[in-house]
N, C-alpha and C positions, 0 to 999 in steps of 0.2 A: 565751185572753186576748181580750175583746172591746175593742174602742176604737171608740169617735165620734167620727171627727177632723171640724174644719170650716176649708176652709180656699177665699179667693173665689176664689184664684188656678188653683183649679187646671182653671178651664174649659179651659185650655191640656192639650191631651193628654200632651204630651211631661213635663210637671210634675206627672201623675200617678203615674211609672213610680216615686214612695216607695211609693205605695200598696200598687203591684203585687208592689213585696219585701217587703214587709212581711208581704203576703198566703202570699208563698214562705217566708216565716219564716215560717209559722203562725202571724200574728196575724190574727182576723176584723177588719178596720179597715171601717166602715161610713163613705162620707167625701159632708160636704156641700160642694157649690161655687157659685159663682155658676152660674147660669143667662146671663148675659152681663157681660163687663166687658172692657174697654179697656187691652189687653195689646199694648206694643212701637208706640203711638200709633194702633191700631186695635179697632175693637171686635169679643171674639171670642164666638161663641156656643157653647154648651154640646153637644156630641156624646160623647155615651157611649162610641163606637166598642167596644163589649162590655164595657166595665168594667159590672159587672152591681153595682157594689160603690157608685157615686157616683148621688147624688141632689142634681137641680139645684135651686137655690132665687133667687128672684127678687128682688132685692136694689132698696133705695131710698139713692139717694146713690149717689157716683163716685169722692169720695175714700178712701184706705183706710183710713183712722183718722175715717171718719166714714158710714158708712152702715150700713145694717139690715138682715138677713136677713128675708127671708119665715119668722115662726117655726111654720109649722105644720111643712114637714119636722124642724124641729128637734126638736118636742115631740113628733112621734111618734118618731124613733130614742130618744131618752132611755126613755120607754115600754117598749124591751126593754132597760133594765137595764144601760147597759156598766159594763166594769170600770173602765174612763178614757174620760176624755172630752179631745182633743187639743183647741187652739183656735189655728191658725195665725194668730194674728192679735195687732199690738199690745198691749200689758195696758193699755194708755189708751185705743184705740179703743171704738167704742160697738158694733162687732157681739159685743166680748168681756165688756162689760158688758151686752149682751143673753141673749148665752147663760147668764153667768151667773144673770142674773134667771130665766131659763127652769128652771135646774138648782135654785134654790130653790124655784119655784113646785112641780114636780116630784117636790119631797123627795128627789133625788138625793143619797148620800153618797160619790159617786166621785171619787176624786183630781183633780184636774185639770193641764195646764200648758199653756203659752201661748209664745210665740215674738216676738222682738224683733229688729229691724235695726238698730234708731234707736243712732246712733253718737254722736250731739250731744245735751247734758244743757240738754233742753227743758223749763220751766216751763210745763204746760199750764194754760189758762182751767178755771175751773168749769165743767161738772161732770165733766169729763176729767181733771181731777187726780182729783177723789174715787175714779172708776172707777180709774185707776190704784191709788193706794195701796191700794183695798181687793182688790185681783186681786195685789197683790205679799205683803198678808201673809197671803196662803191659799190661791196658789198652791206645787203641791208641787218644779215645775223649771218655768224657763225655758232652754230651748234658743235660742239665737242663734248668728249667721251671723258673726259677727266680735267680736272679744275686748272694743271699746269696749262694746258695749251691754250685757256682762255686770258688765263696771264700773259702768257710769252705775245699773243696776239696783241693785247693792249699795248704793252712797251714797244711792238712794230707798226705801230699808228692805227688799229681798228678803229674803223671810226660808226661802225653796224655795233652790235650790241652783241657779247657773248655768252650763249646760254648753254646751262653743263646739261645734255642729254645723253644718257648710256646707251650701249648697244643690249639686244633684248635676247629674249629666250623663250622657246614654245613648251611652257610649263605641261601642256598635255602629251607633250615628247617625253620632254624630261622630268619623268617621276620617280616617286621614292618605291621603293621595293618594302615591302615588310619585313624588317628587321627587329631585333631587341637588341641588341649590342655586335660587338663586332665579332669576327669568327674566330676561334680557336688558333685556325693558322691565320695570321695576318697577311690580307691583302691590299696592299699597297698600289697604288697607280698612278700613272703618267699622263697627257692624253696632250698632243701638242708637235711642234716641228723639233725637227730632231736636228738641233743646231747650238755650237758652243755656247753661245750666251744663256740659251735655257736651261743649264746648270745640269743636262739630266747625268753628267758625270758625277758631280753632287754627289746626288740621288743615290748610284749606283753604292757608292764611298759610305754612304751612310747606312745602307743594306747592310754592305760587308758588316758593318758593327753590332748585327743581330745573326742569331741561330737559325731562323726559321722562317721572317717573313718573305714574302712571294713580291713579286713587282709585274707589275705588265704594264706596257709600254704601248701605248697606243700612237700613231705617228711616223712618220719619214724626215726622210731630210737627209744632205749632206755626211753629218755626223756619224749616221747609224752602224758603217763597220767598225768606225773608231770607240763608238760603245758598246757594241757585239766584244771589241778583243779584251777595251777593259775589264767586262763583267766573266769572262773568262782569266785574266791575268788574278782580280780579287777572288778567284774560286765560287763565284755565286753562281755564274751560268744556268745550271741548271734550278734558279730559285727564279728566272728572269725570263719574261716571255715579251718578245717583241712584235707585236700582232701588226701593225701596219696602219696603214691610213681607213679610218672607219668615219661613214656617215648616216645619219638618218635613225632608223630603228636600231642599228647594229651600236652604234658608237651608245647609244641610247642605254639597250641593254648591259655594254661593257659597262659604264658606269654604276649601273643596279649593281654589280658584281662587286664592287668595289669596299672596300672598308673606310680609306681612307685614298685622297687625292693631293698629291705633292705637286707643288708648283715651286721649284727650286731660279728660279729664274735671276739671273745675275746681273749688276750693274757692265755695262759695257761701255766701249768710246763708239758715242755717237748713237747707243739706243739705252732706251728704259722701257720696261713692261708698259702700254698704253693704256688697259684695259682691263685684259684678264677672262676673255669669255668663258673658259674651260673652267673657272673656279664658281661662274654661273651656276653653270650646265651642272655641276656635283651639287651644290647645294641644294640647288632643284628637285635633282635625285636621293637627297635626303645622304650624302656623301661629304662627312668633312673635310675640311681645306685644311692644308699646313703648308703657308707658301711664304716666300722672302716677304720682308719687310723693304720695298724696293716699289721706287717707278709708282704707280698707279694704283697696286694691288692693294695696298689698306686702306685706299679709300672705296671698294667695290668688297672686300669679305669684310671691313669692320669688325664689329666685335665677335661676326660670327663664323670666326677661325681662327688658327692658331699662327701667328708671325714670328718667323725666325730670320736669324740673322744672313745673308745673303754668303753663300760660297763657304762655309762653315758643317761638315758631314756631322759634325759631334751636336752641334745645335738643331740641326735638320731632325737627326735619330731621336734625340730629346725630344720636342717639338710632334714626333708622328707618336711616340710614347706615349706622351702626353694625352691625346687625342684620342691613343688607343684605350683608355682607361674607362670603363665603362661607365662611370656616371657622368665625365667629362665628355664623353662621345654622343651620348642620347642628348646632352646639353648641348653641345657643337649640333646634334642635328637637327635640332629642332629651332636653333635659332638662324641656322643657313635655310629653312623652309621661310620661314617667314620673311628672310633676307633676298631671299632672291625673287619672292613675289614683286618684289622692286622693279624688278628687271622686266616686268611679262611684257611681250609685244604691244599687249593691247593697249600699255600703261603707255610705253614710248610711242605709240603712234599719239594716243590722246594730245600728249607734251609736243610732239611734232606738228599735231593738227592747230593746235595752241599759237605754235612758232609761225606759223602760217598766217593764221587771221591777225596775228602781231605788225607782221611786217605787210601784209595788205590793209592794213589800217579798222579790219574789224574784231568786234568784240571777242574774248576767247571759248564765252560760252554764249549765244545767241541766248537773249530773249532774261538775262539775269546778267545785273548791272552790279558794279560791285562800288561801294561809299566808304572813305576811307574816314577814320577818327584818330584823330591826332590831339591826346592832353599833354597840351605842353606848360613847361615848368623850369625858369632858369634861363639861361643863355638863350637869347633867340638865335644867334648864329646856329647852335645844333641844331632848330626848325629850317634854318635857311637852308641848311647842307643838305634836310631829308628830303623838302618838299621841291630843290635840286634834283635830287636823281632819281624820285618819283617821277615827274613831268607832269605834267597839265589834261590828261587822258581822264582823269577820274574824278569826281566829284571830291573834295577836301573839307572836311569840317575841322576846326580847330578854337578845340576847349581851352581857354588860355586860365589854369591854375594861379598867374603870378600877376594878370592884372599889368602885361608892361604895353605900353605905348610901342616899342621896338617891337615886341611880338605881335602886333597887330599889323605893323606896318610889314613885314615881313609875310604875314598871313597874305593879308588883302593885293601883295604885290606879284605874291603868286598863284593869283584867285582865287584864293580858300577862302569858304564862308568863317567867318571870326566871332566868338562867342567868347564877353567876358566871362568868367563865373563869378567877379565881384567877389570870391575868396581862396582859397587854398582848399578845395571841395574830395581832396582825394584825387585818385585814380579811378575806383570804380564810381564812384558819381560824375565826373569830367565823362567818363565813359559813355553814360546813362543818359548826359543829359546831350551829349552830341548824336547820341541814338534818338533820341525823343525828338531830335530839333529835324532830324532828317526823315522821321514817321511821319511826322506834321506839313513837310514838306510838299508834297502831293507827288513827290517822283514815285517811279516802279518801285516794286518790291526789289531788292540787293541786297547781295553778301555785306558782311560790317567788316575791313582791313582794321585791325585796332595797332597802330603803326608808333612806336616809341622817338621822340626827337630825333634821338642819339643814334636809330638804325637808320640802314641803308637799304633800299633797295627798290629797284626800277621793274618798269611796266610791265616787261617779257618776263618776270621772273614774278611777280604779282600772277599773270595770266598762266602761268603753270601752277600756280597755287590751285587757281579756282579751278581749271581745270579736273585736278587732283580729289579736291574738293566734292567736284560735280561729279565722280565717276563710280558714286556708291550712294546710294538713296537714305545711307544712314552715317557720312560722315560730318559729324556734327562744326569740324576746324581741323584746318589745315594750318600746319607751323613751316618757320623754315629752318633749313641750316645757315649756319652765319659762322663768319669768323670775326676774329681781332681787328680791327685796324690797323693797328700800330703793327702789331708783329705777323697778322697771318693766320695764326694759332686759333683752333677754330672754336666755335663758345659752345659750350655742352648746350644743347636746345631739349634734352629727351630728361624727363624725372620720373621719381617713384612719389605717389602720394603721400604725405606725413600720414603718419600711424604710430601710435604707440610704441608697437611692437616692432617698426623700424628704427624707432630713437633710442631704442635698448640695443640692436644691432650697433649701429653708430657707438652708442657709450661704451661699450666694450671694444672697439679699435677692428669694426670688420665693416666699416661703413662702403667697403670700396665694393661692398656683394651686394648694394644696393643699386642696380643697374637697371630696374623695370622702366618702362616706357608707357607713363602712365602718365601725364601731362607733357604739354609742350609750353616752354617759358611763353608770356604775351608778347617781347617786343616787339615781333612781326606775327602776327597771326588773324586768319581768314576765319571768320566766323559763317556758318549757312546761315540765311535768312530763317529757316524754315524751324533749324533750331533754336536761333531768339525767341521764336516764335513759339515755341513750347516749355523751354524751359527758363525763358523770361530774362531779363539782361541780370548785370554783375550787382553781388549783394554788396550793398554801400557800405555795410557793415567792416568790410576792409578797406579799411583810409590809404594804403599802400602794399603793396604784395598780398600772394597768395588769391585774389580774386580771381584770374585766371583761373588756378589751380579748383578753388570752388568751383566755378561752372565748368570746367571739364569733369570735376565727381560728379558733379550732378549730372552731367552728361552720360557719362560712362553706365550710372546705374541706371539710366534712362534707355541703355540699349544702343548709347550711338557709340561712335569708334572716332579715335583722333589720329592723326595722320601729319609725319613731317615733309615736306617737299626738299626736295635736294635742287636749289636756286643759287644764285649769287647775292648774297646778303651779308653785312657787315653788321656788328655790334659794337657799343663803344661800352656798356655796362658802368651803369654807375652816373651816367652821365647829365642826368637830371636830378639825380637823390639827394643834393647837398651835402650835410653833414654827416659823417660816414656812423656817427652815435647815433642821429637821430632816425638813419638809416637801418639800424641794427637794431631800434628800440622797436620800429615801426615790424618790423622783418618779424622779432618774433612775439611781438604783439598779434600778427596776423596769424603768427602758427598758433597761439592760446586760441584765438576764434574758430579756426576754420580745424581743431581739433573737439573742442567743447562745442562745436554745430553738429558736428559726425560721429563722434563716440562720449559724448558724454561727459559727465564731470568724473565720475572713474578714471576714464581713457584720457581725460586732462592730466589727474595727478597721476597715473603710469609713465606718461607724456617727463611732464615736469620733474619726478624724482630720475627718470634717464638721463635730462639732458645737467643735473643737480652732480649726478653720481659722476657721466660724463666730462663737467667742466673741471668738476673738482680733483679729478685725475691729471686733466691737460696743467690745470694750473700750475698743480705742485711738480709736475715734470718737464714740462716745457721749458725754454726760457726764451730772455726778450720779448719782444711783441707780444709773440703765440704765446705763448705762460699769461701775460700781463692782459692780452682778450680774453682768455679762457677764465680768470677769474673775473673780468667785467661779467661775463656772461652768466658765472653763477652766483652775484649777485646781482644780475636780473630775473635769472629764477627765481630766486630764492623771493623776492619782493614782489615776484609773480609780472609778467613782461606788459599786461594790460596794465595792471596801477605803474608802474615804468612808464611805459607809454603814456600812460594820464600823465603824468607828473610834470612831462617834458612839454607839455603841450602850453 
């Protein structure tokens, strides 16, 4: 696979290292970049340091949705031919309506795609609109760094497909320093362009309100004498060190120094945070975040940092307090380690190498085919709408639980192979038996997608699954993230195992400290081949829920690891269960089994008098609904939720 990627930013060496996996993937990437440009409020120049792969090019203009490449290296890489042509750049910008001009001049017929940050649904001036619209309906994907700009791109007619890929971080850069808690005197940090909207005045303000902590400011820009006099006028000055623009090993080290990292960063007219690299780069470094609740930024620290309210010094001081408390801090760091392994280059080139063989029409992991099982149940429309925005790429099997003639006609119309079950067989037997039908099958070995009616989600975001999947010899399933439909609002996909000893948490009103990431919900989820294959398909024994959850414990003790992909996926929840009793009887029907398979008839009734003690609290205090559920549910305990479940049946 040859590619032409061009991208200005990457005179910066360290924002090379996509390149360099990609190149580890076996892709030839041939990449242009600026020759200089003004990176972290300094201007950097272009050094190879051995990439033998980038060719620098001389650019006119400063802003990045407005200047020009030197196009003679352009026009000569295009000259050998590539298979894609990348273009990190805007689809409004004019270096991307240059190249494209170049790839016509050229009589180039290579796919192409382009990359977006822009989170704000900007009307641009002629003739940057025109450039946009015509790069959005001929482009084959755009990749973006945060979920808005793939929004915003849909409402402007993308007619390519948009997949969320972050920017990455060289986790053997950026490491954690051995620490136990944070230092005596608190050191606080900045690391970023020094420009109003970055709030670092905030910051300063919120200093002012302690006695002792330290700040250092990593950074230039515009701003910086105007926050030299502030922190002078608040009398902190001498608490406040303004180091300057740091790269590579240096900024590297700064951060090891650090206690905590502030990303104060402010809503403005006409930008929001895009991304957030800097809040990476700490977590990496085993350095807590406390950053605005704004733009992009809680979808990259998620739970593992602290959000505060944007332009607020009294909320920011609380907030790094908070942070700075020693149990709460060794917690912030150890979940920003594991958080920003998210991020590593090698993971974003894999998803890039992915995005590649997507839009060239091959498979995303050579040589391992992935078969999708669809039990559907209820409305065939919801099959129509999933096996809609899947597409025709993958092999479809479709267990039909309900026996309708529509669902058949629906299956076969979108050539999926169509299996009555002649009865209501469950979820994990519909499962089982579309796995058995496609063993017998004689195709290759393939991943199992176990794909719910009611979800959504398409090829490119299917092939970052497996991707994901394939990039560890021991991850047994891959899950996705999903949202609402209707509102957005995005569907928890991450749980903690039932356990006894969690249903006691719960029953006492502290259920919200149960945050492990210890299964991933089934409605979309990638199964390895290699794990069916050991640990055997879903025990039938669950007519409805918690089967997943079974075979990831059995997984888990088994050694393998579960893993969520960050896709564009929709969830409708609920959307095949029917009746929401019989749905609640099944529900924890399946929690009595898949507690009495794992701990026992003990760990059953430890199980059963918490959720007893629990219901019977909610009931007498609640009211409406929640009161009037809470006691359905403890007399389903109380009757025990298997004989329920039987009763119903």
């Amino acid at each position: 696979m040859k590619v032409l990627r061009l991208a200005h930013h990457a005179v910066v060496s360290e924002w090379r290292q996509r390149e360099r996996e990609l190149r580890e993937l076996g892709v030839d990437v041939a990449l242009i970049s600026a020759r200089r440009w003004n990176e972290g409020g300094v201007d950097v120049t272009l050094a190879p340091e051995g990439d033998g792969f980038v060719h620098g090019a001389a650019t006119v203009g400063r802003h990045p949705s407005v200047f020009l490449f030197n196009p003679v290296p352009i026009w000569r890489q295009l000259s050998d031919r590539p298979d894609l042509i990348d273009i990190h750049e805007e689809p409004n910008s004019l270096a991307a309506a240059e190249v494209l001009f170049l790839r016509f001049l050229r009589r180039s017929r290579a796919p192409f795609v382009l990359y977006s940050a822009q989170n704000l649904d900007k009307r641009y001036p002629i003739p940057f609109r025109w450039f946009e619209r015509y790069a959005l309906r001929h482009v084959s994907a755009v990749y973006v760094c945060n979920r808005e700009a793939g929004q915003i791109l849909r409402i402007k007619g993308l007619r390519g497909s948009a997949v969320y890929l972050p920017l990455g971080v060289d986790l053997g850069l950026f490491a954690p320093a051995r620490k136990k808690g944070p230092s005596r005197i608190p050191v606080i940090g900045y690391v970023g362009r020094l420009e109003p909207h970055k709030g670092v005045d905030v910051l300063l303000r919120a200093l002012a309100r302690t006695d002792d902590w330290c700040l250092r400011i990593t950074g230039d820009g515009p701003a910086r004498a105007d926050l030299v006099r502030l922190a002078v006028e608040l009398g902190i000055d001498g608490r406040v060190d303004f180091l300057g623009h740091a790269r590579g090993e240096v900024i590297a080290s700064r951060y090891r120094e650090l206690d905590v990292l502030a990303v104060p960063s402010l809503p403005w007219p006409g930008w929001r945070e895009q991304f957030c690299r800097v809040a990476v780069e700490a977590m990496a470094s085993g350095v807590p975040v406390v950053a605005s609740d704004d733009g992009a930024i809680p979808d990259v620290v998620a739970d593992a940092g602290v959000l505060v309210i944007p332009g607020d010094p009294e909320a920011l001081e609380r907030g790094l307090r908070s942070a700075l408390d020693g149990s709460r801090w060794r917690e912030l760091r150890a979940a920003g380690l594991t958080r920003a392994a998210r991020f590593s280059w090698q993971r974003v080139a894999g998803e890039q190498e992915a995005l590649y063989r997507e839009v060239l029409g091959g498979h995303p992991v050579p040589g391992v085919g992935i078969e999708v099982v669809i039990v559907a149940y209820g409305p065939p429309e919801l099959l129509a709408g999933c096996l809609s925005t899947l597409g025709s790429d993958f092999p479809v099997t479709v267990v039909d639980n309900s026996s309708l003639d529509a669902t058949r006609l629906v299956a076969e119309a979108a050539g999926a192979h169509y299996i009555d079950a002649g009865r209501n067989l469950g979820f994990a037997a519909g499962v089982n038996r579309g796995i058995a039908e496609i063993a017998g099958s004689g195709r290759p070995r393939a991943d199992v997608l176990l794909l719910n009616p009611d979800a959504r989600v398409d090829r490119a975001a299917v092939a970052q699954m497996q991707v994901q999947l394939r990039r560890s010899p021991r991850i047994a399933a891959v899950g996705a993230t999903q949202t609402e439909p209707a509102t957005g609002s995005a569907v928890r996909v991450w749980w903690p195992f039932p356990s006894p000893v969690g249903s006691w948490v719960e029953a006492i009103g502290f259920g919200r400290l149960r945050r492990r990431h210890d299964f991933a919900i089934g409605s979309v989820l990638l199964l390895r081949s290699e794990a069916v294959a050991e640990l055997g398909t879903l025990d039938e024994r669950f007519f409805l829920y918690a089967e997943e959850v079974d075979w990831q414990y059995r997984a888990r003790h088994k050694g393998w690891t579960i893993e969520v992909a960050d896709v564009t996926a929709t969830h409708q929840g609920a959307g095949t269960g029917g009746d929401p009793q019989a749905r609640e009887a099944h529900f924890y029907g399946s929690a009595e089994r898949f507690i009495r398979k794992h701990y026992g008839s003990r760990g059953w009734q430890s199980y059963r008098v918490a959720n007893l003690v629990g219901a019977t609290i909610r009931g007498l205090l609640l009211p409406g609904d929640r009161g009037e559920s809470a006691r359905r549910r403890r007399a389903l305990f109380w009757k025990g939720p298997v004989a329920w479940e039987d009763a119903r049946k």
